[in-house]
C-alpha beads as a LAMMPS data file, in Angstrom:
LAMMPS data file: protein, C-alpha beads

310 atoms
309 bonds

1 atom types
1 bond types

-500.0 500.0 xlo xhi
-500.0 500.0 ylo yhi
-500.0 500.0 zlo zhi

Masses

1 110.0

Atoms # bond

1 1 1 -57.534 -402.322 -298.038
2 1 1 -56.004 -404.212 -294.761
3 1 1 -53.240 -405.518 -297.125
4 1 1 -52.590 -401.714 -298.171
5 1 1 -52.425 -400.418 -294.528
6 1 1 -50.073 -402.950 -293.037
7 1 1 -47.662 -402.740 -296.347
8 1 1 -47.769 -398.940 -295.481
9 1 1 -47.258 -399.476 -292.001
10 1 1 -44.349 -402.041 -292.351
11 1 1 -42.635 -399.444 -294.906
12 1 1 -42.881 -396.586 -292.786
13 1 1 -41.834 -398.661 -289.659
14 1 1 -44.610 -398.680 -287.989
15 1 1 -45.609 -402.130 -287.202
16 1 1 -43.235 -405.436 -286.683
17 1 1 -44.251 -408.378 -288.758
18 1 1 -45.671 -411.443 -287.112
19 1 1 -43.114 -414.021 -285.991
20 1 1 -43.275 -417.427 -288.431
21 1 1 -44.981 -420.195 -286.407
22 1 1 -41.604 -422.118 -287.066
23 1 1 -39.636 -419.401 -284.852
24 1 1 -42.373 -419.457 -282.189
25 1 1 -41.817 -423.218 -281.362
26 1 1 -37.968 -422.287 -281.442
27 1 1 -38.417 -420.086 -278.998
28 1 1 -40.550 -422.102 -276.489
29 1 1 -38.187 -424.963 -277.109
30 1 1 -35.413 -422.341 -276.138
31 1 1 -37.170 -421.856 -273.243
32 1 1 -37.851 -424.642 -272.001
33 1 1 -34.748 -426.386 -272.226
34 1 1 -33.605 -423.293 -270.459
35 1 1 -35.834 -424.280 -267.185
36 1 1 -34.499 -427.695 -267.814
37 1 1 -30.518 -426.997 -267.760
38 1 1 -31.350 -424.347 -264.475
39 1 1 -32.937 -427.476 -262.633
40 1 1 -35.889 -426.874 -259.978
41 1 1 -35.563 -424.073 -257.306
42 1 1 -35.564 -426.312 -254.449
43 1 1 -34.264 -429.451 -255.795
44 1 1 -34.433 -433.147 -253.840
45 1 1 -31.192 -434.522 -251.955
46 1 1 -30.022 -438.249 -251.512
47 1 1 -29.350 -438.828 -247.831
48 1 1 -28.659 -442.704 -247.022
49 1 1 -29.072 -443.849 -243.157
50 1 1 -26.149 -446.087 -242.476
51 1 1 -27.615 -448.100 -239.773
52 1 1 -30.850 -448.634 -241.750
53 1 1 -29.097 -449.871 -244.559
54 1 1 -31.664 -447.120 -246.574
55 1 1 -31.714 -444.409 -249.444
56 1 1 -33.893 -441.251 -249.126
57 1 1 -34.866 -438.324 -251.744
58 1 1 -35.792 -435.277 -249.702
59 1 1 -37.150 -432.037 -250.564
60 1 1 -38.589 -430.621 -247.588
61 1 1 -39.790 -427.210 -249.899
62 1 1 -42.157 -427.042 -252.997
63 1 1 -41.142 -424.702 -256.471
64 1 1 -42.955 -421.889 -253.879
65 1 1 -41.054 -422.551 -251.280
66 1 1 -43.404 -423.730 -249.302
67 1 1 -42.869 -426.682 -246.784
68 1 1 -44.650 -430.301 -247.703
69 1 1 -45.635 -431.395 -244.493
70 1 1 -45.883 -435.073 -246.225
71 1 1 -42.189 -434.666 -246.837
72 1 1 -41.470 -433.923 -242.735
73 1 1 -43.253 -437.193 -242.221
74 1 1 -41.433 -439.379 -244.562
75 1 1 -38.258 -437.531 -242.721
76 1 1 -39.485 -438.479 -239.014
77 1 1 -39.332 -442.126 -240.557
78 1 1 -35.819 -441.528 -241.998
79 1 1 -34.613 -440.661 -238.484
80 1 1 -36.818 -443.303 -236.612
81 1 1 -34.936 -445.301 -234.175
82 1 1 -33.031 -448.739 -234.314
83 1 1 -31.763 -450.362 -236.818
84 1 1 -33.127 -451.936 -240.017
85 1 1 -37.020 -452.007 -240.950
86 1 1 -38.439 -451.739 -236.969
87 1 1 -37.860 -448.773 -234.656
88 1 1 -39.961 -446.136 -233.336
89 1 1 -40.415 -442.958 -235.403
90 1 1 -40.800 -440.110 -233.311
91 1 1 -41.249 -436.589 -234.161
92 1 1 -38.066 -434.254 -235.580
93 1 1 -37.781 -430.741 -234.624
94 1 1 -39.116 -428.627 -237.643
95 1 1 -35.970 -426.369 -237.710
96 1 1 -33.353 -429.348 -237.642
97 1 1 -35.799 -430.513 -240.725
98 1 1 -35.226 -427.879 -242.733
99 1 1 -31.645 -427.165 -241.689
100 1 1 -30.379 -430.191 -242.489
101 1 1 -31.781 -430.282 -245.703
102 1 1 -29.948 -427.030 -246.143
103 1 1 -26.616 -428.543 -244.797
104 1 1 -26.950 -431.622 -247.421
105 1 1 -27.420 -429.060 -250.550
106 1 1 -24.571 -427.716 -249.859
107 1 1 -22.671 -430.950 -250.012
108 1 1 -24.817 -432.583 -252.677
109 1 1 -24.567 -429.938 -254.870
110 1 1 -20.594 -430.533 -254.690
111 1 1 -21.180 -434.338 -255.869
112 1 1 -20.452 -435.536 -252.153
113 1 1 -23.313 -438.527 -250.409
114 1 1 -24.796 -437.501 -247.119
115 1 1 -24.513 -440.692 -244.402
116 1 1 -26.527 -440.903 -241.255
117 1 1 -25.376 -442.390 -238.258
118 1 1 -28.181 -441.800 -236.212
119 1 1 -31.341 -439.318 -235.635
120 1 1 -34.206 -439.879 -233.048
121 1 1 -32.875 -441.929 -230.019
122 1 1 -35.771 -441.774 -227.227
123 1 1 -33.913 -443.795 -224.872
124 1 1 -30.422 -442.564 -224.752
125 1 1 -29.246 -442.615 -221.277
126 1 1 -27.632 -439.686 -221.196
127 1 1 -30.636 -437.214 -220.329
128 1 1 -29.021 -434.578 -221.769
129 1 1 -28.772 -435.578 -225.526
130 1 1 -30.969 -433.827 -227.969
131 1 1 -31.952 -436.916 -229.880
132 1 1 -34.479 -437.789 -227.012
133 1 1 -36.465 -435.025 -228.573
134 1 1 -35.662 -435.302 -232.110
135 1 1 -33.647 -432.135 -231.869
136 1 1 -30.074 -433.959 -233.059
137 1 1 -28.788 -435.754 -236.000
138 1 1 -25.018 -437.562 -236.133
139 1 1 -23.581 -437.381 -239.474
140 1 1 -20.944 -437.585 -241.593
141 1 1 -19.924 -436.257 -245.654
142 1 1 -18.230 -439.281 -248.270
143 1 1 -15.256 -437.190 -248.924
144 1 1 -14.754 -434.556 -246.513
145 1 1 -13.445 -434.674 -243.303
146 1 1 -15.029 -434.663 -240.288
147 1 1 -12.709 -431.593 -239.376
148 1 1 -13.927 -429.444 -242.014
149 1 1 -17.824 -430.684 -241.980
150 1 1 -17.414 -429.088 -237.863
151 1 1 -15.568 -426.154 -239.015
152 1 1 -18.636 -425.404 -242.158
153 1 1 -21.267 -426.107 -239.886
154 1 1 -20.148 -423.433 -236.749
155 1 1 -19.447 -421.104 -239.231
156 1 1 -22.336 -421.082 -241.268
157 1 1 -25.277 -421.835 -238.796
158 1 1 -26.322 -420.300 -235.385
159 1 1 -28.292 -421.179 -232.661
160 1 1 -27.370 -425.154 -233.049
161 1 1 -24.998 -427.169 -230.961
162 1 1 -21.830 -428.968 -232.778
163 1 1 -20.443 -431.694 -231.235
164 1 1 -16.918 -432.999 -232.920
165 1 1 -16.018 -436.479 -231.556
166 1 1 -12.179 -437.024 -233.341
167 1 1 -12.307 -440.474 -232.644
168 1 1 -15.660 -441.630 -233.820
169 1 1 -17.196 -441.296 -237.196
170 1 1 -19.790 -439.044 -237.036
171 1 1 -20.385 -434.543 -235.904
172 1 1 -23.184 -433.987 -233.639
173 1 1 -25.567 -431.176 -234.673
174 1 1 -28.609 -430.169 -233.400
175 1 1 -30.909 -426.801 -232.975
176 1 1 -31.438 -424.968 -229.601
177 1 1 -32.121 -421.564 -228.484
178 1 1 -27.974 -420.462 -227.929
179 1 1 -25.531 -421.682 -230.053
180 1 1 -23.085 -424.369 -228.257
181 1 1 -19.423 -426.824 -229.257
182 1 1 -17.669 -429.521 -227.563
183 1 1 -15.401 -432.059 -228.199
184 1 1 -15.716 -435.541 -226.815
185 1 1 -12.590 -437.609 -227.088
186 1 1 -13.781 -440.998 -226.279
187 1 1 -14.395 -444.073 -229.478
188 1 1 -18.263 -445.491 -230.255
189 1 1 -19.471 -447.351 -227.172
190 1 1 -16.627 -445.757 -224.649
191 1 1 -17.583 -443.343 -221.818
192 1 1 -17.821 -439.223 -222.578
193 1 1 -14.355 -437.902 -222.353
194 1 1 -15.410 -434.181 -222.665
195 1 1 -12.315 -431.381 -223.471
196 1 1 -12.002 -428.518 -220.784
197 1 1 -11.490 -426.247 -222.944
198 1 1 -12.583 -426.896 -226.596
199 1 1 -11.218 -423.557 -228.162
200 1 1 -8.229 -424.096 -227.391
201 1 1 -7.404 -427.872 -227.909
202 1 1 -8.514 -426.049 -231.763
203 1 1 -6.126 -423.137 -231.482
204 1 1 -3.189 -425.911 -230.148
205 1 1 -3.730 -428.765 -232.517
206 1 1 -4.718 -431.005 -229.614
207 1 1 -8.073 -431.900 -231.166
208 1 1 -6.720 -433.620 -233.761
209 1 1 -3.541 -435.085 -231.733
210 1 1 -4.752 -436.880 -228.705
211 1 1 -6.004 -439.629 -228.280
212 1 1 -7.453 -441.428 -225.193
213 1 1 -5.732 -444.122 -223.131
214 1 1 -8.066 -446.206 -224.223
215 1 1 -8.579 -446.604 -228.437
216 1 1 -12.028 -446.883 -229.851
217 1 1 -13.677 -449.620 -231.312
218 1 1 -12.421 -450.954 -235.058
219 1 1 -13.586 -448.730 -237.634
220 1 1 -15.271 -452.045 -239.064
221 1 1 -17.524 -452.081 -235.893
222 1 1 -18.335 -448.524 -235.292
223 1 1 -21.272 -447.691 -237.504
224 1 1 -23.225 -450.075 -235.371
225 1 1 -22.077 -449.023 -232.442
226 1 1 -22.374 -445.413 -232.509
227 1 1 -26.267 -445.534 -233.475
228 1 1 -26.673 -446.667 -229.730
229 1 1 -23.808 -443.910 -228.235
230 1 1 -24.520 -441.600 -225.439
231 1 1 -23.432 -438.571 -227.598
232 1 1 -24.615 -435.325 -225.915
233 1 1 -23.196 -431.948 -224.537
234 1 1 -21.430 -431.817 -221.760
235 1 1 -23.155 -430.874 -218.654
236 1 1 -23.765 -427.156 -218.072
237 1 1 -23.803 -426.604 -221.656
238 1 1 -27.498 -424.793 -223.111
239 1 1 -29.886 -427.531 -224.200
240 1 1 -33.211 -426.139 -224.283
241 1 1 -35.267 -426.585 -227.319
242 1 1 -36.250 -423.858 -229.837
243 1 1 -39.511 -423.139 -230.730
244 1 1 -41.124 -425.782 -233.374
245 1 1 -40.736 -423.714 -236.389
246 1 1 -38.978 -424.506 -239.423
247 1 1 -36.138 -422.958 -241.192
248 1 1 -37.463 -420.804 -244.163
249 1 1 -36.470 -421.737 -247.368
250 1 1 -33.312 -420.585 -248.910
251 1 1 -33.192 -417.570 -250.672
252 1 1 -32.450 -417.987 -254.664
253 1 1 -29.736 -415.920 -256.593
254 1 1 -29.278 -416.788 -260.016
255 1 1 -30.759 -421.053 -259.422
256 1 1 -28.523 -420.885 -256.520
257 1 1 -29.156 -421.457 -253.119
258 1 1 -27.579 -418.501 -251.079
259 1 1 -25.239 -420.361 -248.064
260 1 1 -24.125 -417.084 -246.242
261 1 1 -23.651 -417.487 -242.332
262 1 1 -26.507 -416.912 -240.153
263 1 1 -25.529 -414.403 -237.396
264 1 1 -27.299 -413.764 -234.795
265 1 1 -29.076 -410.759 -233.456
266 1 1 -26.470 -409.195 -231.181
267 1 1 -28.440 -409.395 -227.625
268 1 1 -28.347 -406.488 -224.961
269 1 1 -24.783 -407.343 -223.805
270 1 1 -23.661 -407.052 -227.438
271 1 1 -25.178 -403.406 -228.232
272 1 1 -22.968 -400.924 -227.248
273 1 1 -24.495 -398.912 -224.416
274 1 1 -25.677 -395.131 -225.238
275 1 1 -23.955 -392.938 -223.491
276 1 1 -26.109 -390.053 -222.840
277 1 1 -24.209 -386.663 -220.943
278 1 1 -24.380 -385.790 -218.000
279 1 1 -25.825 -382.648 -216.929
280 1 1 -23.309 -380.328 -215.473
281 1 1 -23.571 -380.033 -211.553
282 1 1 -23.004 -376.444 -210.244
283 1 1 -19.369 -376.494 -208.212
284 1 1 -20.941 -376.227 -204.623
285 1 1 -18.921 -373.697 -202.957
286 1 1 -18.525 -373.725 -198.988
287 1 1 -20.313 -370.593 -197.305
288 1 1 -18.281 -367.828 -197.325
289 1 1 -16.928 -367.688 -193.364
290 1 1 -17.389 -364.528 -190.991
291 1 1 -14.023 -362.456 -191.651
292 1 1 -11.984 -363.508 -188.605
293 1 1 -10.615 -360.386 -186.571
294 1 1 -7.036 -359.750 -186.701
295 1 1 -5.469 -359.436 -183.117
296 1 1 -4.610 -356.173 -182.659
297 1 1 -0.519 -355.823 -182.516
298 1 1 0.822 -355.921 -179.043
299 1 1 2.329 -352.665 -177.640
300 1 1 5.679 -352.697 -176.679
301 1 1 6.432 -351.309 -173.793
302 1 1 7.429 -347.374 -173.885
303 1 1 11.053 -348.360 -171.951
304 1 1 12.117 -349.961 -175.174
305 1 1 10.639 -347.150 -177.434
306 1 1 13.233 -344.780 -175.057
307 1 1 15.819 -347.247 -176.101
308 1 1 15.526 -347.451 -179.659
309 1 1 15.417 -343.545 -179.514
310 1 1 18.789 -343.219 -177.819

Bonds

1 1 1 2
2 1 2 3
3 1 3 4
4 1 4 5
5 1 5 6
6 1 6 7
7 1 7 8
8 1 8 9
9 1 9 10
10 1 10 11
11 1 11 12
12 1 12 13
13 1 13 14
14 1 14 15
15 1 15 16
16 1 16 17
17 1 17 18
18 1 18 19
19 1 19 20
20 1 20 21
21 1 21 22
22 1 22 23
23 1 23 24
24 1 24 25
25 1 25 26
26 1 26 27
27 1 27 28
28 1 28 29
29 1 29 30
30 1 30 31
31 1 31 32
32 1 32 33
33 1 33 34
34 1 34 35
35 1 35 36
36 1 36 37
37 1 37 38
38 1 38 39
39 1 39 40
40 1 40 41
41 1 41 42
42 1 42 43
43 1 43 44
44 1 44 45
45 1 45 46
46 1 46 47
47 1 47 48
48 1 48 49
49 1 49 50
50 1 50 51
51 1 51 52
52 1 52 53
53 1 53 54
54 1 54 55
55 1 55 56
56 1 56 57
57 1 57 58
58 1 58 59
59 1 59 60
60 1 60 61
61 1 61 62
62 1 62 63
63 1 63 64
64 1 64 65
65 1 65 66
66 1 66 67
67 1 67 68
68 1 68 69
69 1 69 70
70 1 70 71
71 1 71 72
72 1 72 73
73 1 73 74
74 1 74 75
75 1 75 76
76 1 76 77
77 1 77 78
78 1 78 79
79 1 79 80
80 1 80 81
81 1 81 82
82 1 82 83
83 1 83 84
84 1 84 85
85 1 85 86
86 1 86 87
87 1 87 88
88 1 88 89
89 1 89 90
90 1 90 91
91 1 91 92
92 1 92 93
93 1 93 94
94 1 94 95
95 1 95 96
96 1 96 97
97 1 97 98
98 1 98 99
99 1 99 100
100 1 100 101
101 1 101 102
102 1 102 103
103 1 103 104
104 1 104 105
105 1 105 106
106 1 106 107
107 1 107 108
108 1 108 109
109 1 109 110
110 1 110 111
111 1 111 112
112 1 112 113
113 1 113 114
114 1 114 115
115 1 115 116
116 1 116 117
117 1 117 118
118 1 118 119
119 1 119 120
120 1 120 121
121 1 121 122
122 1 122 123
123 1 123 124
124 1 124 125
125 1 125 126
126 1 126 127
127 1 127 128
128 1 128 129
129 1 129 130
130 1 130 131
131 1 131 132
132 1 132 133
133 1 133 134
134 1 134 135
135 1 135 136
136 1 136 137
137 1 137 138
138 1 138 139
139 1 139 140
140 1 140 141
141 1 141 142
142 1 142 143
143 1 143 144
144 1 144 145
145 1 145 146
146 1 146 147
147 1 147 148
148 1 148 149
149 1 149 150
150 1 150 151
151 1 151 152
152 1 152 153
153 1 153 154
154 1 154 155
155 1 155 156
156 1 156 157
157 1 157 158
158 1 158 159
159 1 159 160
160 1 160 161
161 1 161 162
162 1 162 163
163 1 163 164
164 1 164 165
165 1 165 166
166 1 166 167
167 1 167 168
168 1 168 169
169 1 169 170
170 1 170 171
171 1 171 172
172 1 172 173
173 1 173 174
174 1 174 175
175 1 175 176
176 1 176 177
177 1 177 178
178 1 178 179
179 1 179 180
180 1 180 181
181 1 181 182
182 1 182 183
183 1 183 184
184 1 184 185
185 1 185 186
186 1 186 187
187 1 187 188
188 1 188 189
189 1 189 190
190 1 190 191
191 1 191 192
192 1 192 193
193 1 193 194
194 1 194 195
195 1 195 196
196 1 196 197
197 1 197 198
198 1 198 199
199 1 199 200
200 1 200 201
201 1 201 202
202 1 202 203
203 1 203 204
204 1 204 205
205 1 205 206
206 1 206 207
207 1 207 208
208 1 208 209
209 1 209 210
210 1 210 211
211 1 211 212
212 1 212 213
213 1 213 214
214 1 214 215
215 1 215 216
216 1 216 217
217 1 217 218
218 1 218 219
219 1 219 220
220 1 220 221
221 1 221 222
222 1 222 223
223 1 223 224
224 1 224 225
225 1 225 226
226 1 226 227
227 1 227 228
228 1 228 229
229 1 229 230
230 1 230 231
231 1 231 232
232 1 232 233
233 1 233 234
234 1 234 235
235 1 235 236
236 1 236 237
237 1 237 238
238 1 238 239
239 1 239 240
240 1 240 241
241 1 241 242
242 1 242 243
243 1 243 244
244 1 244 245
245 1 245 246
246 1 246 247
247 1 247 248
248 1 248 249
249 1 249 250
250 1 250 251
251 1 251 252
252 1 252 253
253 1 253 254
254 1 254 255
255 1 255 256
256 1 256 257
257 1 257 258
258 1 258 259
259 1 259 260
260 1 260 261
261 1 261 262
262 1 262 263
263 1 263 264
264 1 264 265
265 1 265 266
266 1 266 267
267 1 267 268
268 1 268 269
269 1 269 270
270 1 270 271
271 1 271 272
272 1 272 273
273 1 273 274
274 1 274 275
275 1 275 276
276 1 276 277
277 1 277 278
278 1 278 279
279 1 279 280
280 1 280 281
281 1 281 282
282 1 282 283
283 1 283 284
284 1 284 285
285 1 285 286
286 1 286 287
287 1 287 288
288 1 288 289
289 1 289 290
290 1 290 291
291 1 291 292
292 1 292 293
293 1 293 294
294 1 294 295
295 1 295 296
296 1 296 297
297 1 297 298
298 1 298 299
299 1 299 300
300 1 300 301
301 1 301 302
302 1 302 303
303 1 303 304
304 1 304 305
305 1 305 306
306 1 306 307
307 1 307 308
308 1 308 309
309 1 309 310
C-alpha cells in the first residue's frame, strides 16, 4: 500500500525521490573540499625575527574570531628582547598584537615573508620610544620597499605612529591614542637626525634624496645593530599609550579579510559647528526729541519797508 502511495505521489509530482547514497557522499566530498580550497577564516602567518635567528606561525584569532590568549603569549616571546635564545620577554600591547597580525596578512597573503628587526626593548635610552612598553615593532617586507610598506601602513591604519628611517632597514610602527609620522635620517647605531618638516621632504622628494654627512653602517652590519637603536619619535610628538585592548578581528567578505582604512572619528574640531539663527533684535530707535522752536523771523525795520515801497 506504501509502494502504491509514493508511485502515485512521484507521478503526480508530489514527492522528490530519495537521493542514492552514492550522490550523498558526492556531495559531502563536494563540500568539503570546498572548505578546504577557501582555507580557514583567520588563517596563521610566518613572521621570522631577524635578530633571533627564529620562525613563528601566528594566529592571534580562533575560526570564531575570538582571541587565543596562549597565542599573545607565544607573541610576547617572539618580541622578547636581545638577541638569540636569552632576553627578557615583556608584555606587548594587545592592539599592536592584533594589528600587526593584520599588517602581515596583508603581505603574506601576497606571497611576501614578514622580518623583524626588533620588538620589546625595556632599556632603550631614548625615554621616549614605545618599545619600552611593548607598544612598537621595527619591521621590514622581503620584496617591497620600505617606501611603500610607510606609505600602506599611514594609509590604512589610525591611531599608530610610523616612523620611516631611509637609511636604515627597518619602519617604526606602533599604537597610541593620536596618530603620529616622522622621518629620521640618521644609519643603525648613528644619532636621531629628525626632518623639520616630514610632509614636505615627501611632497619634495627629499626623503628619498638626502642623505646625512655621515653614511650609515654597511648593510652587512645593520641587522645587528639596529635591534639595539634608539628609534623613537621625535620630541613633542604624542606618545601616550592606548588603552590595553586588542584590535577586533577582521571582518570576512567572501574568505577574505576586508583591509579598508581605519578613519577616525572626526573629534569636535572636525564637526562642523551648527549654526543656529539668531533672533532678530528690534532696531532701537533714539527717543524722539522735543520739537525745537523756530526763531521767530526778525523784523526789518519799517524805514526799509518805506523804501522798498517807493
Amino acid at each position: 500500500m506504501r509502494l502504491l502511495v509514493t508511485t502515485l505521489a512521484l507521478a503526480l509530482g508530489l514527492a522528490t525521490p530519495a537521493p542514492a547514497a552514492g550522490q550523498t557522499r558526492k556531495t559531502l566530498k563536494a563540500r568539503k573540499a570546498g572548505e578546504k580550497q577557501k582555507g580557514p577564516k583567520f588563517p596563521a602567518v610566518a613572521l621570522y625575527h631577524v635578530n633571533h635567528r627564529e620562525s613563528m606561525t601566528y594566529r592571534p584569532y580562533d575560526a570564531r574570531g575570538a582571541l587565543r590568549k596562549a597565542e599573545l603569549l607565544r607573541f610576547n616571546r617572539f618580541m622578547r628582547d636581545g638577541s638569540g635564545k636569552g632576553g627578557r620577554v615583556g608584555k606587548m600591547h594587545p592592539r599592536l598584537a592584533t594589528l600587526f597580525y593584520r599588517v602581515a596578512r596583508h603581505y603574506v597573503s601576497q606571497g611576501k615573508r614578514i622580518e623583524v628587526i626588533s620588538g620589546y626593548r625595556p632599556g632603550a635610552k631614548n625615554s621616549r620610544s614605545p618599545h619600552r612598553k611593548g607598544l612598537a615593532v621595527d619591521f621590514r617586507v622581503k620584496g617591497v620597499s620600505n617606501a611603500a610598506l610607510r606609505d600602506y601602513l599611514r594609509k590604512n591604519y589610525d591611531k599608530v605612529g610610523v616612523g620611516y628611517y631611509p637609511n636604515s632597514v627597518f619602519v617604526h610602527f606602533d599604537v597610541r591614542q593620536k596618530s603620529a609620522f616622522w622621518i629620521d635620517y640618521s644609519g643603525p647605531g648613528e644619532e636621531a637626525e629628525y626632518s623639520a618638516d616630514p610632509l614636505a621632504d615627501l611632497k619634495s622628494g627629499r626623503a628619498e634624496e638626502y642623505r646625512p654627512p655621515k653614511a650609515g653602517s654597511a648593510a652587512d652590519d645593520a641587522d645587528e645593530k639596529a635591534g639595539t637603536g634608539e628609534d623613537g619619535p621625535p620630541p613633542g610628538v604624542e606618545t601616550a599609550a592606548p588603552p590595553r585592548k586588542a584590535e577586533p578581528a577582521p571582518r570576512e567578505e567572501n574568505g577574505a579579510a576586508e583591509d579598508k582604512p581605519a578613519m577616525a572619528e572626526p573629534g569636535p574640531a572636525d564637526k562642523p559647528a551648527k549654526v543656529e539663527p539668531k533672533p532678530a533684535v528690534p532696531e532701537k530707535k533714539s527717543p524722539a526729541k522735543p520739537d525745537e522752536k523756530k526763531p521767530a523771523p526778525e523784523k526789518k525795520p519799517e524805514a526799509e519797508k518805506g523804501a522798498k515801497a517807493e
